[in-house]
MDTraj code that builds the backbone (N, CA, C; nanometers):
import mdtraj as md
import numpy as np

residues = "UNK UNK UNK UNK UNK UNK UNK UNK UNK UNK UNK UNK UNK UNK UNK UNK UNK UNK UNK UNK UNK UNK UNK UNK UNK UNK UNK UNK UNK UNK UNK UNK UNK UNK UNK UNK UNK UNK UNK UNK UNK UNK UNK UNK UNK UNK UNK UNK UNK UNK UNK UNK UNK UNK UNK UNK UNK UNK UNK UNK UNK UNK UNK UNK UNK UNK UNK UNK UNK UNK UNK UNK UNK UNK UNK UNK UNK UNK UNK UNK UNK UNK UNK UNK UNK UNK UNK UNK UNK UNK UNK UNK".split()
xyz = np.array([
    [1.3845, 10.5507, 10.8355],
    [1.4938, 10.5279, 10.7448],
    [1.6136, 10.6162, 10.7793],
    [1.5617, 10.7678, 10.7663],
    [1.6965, 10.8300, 10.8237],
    [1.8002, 10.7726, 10.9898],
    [1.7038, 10.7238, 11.0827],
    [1.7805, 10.6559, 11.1901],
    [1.8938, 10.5632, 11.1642],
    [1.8527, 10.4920, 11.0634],
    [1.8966, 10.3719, 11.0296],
    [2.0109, 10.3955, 10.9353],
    [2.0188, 10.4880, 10.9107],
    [2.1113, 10.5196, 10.7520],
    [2.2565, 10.6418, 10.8812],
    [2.1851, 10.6960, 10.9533],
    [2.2246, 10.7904, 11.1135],
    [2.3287, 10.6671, 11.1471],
    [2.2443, 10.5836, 11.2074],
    [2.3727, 10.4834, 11.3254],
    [2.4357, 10.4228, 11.2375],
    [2.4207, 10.4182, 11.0726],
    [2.5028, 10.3569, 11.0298],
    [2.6329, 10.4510, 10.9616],
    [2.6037, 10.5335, 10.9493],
    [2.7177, 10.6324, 10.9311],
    [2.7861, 10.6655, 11.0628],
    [2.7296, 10.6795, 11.1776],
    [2.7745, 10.6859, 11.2758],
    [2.8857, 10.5733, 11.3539],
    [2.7829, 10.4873, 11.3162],
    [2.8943, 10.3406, 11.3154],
    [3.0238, 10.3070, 11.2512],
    [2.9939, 10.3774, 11.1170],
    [3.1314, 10.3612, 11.0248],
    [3.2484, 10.4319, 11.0268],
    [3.1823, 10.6184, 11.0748],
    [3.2806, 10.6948, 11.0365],
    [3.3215, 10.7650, 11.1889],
    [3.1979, 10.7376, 11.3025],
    [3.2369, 10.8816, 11.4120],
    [3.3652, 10.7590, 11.5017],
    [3.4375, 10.8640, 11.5886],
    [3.5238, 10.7742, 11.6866],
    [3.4966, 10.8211, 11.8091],
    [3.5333, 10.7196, 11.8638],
    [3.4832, 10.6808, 12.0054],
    [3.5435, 10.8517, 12.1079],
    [3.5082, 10.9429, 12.1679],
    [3.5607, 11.0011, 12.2594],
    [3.6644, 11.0334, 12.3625],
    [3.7492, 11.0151, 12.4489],
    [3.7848, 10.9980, 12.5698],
    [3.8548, 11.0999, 12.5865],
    [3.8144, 11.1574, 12.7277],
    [3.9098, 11.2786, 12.7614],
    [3.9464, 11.2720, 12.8951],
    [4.0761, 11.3059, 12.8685],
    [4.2346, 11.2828, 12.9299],
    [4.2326, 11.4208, 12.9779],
    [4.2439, 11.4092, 13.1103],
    [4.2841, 11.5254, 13.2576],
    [4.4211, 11.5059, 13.2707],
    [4.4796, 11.5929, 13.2156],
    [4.6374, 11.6193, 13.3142],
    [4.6262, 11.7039, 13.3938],
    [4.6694, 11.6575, 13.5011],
    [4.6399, 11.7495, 13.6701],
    [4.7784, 11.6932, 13.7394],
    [4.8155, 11.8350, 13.8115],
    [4.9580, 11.8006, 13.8312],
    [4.9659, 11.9458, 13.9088],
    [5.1157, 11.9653, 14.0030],
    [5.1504, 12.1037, 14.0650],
    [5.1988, 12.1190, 13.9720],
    [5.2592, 12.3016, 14.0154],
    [5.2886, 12.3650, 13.8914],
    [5.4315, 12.3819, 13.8556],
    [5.4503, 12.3764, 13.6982],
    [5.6005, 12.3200, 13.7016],
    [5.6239, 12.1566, 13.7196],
    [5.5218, 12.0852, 13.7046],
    [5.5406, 11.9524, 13.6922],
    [5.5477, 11.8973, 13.5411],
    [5.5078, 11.9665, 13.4510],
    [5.5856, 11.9013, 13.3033],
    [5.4417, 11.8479, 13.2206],
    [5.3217, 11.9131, 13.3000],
    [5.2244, 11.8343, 13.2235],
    [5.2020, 11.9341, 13.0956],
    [5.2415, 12.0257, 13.0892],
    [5.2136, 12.1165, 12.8950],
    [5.3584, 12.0630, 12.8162],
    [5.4208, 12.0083, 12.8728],
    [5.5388, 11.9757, 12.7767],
    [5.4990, 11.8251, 12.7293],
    [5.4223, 11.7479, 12.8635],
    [5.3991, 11.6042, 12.8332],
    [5.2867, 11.6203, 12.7115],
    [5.1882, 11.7228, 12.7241],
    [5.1052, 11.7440, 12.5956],
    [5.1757, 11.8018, 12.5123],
    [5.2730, 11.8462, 12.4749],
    [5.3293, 11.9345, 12.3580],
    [5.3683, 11.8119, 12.2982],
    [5.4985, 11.6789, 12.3818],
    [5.5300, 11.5710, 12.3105],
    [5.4823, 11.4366, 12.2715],
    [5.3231, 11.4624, 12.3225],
    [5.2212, 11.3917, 12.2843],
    [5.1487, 11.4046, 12.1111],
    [5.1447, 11.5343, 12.1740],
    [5.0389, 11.6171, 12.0117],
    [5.2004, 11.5944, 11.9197],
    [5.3236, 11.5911, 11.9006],
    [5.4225, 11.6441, 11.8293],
    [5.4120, 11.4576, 11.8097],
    [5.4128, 11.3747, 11.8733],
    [5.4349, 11.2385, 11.8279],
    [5.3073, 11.1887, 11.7549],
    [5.1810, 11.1920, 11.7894],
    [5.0624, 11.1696, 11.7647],
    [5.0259, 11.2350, 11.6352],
    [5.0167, 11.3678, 11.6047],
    [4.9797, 11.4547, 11.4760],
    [5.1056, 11.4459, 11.3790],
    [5.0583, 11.4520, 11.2732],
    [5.1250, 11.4100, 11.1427],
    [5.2126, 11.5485, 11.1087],
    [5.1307, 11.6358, 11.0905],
    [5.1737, 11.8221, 11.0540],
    [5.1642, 11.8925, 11.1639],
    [5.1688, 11.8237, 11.3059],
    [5.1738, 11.9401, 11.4359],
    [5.3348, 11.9502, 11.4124],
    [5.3998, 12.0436, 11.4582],
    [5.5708, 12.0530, 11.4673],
    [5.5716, 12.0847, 11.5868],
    [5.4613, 12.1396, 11.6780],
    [5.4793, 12.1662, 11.8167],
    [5.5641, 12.2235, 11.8377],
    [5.5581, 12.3471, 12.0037],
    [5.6093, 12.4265, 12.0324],
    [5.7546, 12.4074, 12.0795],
    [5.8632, 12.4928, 12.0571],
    [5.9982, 12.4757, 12.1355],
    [5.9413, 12.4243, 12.2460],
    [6.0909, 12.3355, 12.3167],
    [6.0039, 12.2891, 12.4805],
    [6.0795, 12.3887, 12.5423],
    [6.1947, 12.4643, 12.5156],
    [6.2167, 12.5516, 12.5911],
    [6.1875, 12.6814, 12.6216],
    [6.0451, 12.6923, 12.5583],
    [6.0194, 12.8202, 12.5337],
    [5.8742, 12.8117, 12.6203],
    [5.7916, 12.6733, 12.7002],
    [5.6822, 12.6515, 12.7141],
    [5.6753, 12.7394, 12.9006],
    [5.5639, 12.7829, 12.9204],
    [5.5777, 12.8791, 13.0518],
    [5.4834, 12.8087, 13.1195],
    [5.4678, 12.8284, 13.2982],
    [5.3841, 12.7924, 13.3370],
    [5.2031, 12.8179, 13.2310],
    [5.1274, 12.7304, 13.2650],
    [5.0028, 12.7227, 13.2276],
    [4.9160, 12.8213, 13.2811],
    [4.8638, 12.9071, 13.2268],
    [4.7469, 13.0457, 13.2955],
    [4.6384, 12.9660, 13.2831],
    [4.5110, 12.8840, 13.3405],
    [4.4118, 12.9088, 13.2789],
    [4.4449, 12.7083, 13.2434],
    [4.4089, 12.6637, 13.1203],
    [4.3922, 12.5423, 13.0884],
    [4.4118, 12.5395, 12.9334],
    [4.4962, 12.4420, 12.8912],
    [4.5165, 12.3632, 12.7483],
    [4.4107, 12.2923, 12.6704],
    [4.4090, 12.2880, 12.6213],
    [4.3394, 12.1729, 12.5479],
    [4.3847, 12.1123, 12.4222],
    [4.4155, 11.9835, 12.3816],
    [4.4968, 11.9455, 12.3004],
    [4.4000, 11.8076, 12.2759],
    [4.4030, 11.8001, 12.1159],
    [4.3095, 11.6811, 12.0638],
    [4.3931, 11.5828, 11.9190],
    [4.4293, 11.4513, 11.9926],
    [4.4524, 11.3641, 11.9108],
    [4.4123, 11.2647, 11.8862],
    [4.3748, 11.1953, 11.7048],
    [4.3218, 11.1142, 11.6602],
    [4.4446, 11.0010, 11.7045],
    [4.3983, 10.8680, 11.7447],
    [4.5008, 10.7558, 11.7714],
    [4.3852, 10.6450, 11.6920],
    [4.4148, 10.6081, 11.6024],
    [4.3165, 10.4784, 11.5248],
    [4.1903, 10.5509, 11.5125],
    [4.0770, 10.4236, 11.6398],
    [3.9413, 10.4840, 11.5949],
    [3.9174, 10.5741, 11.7523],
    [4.0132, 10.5840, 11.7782],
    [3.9268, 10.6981, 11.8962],
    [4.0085, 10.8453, 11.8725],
    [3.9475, 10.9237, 11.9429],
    [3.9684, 11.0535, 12.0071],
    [3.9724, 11.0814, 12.0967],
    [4.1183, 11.1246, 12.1125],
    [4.1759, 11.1923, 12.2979],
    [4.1366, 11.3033, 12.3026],
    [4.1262, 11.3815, 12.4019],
    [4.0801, 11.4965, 12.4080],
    [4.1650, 11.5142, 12.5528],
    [4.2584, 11.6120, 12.5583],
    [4.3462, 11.6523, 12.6530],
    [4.3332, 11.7334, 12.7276],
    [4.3498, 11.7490, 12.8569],
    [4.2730, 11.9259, 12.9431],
    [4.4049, 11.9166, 13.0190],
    [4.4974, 11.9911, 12.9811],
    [4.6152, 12.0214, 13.0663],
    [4.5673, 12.1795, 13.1590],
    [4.5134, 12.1153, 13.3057],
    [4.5086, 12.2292, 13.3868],
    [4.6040, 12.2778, 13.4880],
    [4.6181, 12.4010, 13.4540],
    [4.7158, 12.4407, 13.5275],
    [4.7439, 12.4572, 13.6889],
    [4.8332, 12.4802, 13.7650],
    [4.8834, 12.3926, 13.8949],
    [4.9009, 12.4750, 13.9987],
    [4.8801, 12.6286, 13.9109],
    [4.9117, 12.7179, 14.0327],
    [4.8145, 12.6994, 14.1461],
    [4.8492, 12.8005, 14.2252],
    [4.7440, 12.7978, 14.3940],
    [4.6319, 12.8550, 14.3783],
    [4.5845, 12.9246, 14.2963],
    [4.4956, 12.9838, 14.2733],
    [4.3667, 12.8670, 14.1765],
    [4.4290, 12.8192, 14.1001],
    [4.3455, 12.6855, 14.0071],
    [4.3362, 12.6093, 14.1194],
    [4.4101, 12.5703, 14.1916],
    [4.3677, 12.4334, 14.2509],
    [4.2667, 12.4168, 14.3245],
    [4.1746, 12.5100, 14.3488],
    [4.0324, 12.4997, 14.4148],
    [3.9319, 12.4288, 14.3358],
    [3.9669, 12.4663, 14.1921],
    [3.8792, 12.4005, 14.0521],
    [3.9475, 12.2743, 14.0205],
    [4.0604, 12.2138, 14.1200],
    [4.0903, 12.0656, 14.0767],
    [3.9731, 11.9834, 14.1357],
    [3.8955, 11.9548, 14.2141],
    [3.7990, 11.9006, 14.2551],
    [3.6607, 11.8591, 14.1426],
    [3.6651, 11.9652, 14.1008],
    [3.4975, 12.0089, 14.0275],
    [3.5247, 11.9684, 13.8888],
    [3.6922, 11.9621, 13.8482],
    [3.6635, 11.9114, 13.7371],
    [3.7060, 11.7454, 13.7430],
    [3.7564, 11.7355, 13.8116],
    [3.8200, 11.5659, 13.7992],
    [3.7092, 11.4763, 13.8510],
    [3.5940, 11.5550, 13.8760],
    [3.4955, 11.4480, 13.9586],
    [3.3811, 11.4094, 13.8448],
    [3.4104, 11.4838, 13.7430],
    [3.3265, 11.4470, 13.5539],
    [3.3643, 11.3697, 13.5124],
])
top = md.Topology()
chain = top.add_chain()
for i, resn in enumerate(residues, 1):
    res = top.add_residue(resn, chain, resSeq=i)
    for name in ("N", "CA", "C"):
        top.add_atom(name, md.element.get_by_symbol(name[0]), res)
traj = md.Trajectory(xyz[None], top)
């Protein structure tokens, strides 16, 4: 019974997943393209000045509801030093 009562709540209320790789060199605009994503998408985000946004240290992560799914955003950053870990993650 609990299975059944499980996929059906699951069915009604969870949303579907998908996660979105922005991969890009550095200084290519992909934390601003997520800043005016999350600022159009979220209701109460006001999102960051864009002129205030710096290269990326490290990796973003940014999550918006669109209907019944969920984006899930990985803005990784572009310097020379990350780009050895562009491989290992874009191949998930």
């Amino acid at each position: 019974m609990y299975t059944l009562l499980s996929g059906l709540y699951k069915y009604m209320f969870q949303k579907d997943e998908y996660c979105v790789l922005i991969l890009g060199l550095d200084n290519a605009g992909k934390t601003t393209f997520l800043e005016q994503t999350k600022t159009k998408f979220s209701k109460n985000y006001k999102g960051m000045n864009l002129s205030k946004i710096t290269s990326t240290v490290g990796l973003n992560i940014g999550t918006i509801d669109v209907g019944k799914a969920r984006l899930m955003f990985w803005d990784l950053g572009g310097q020379d030093e990350l780009q050895s870990l562009w491989d290992k993650v874009s191949s998930r």
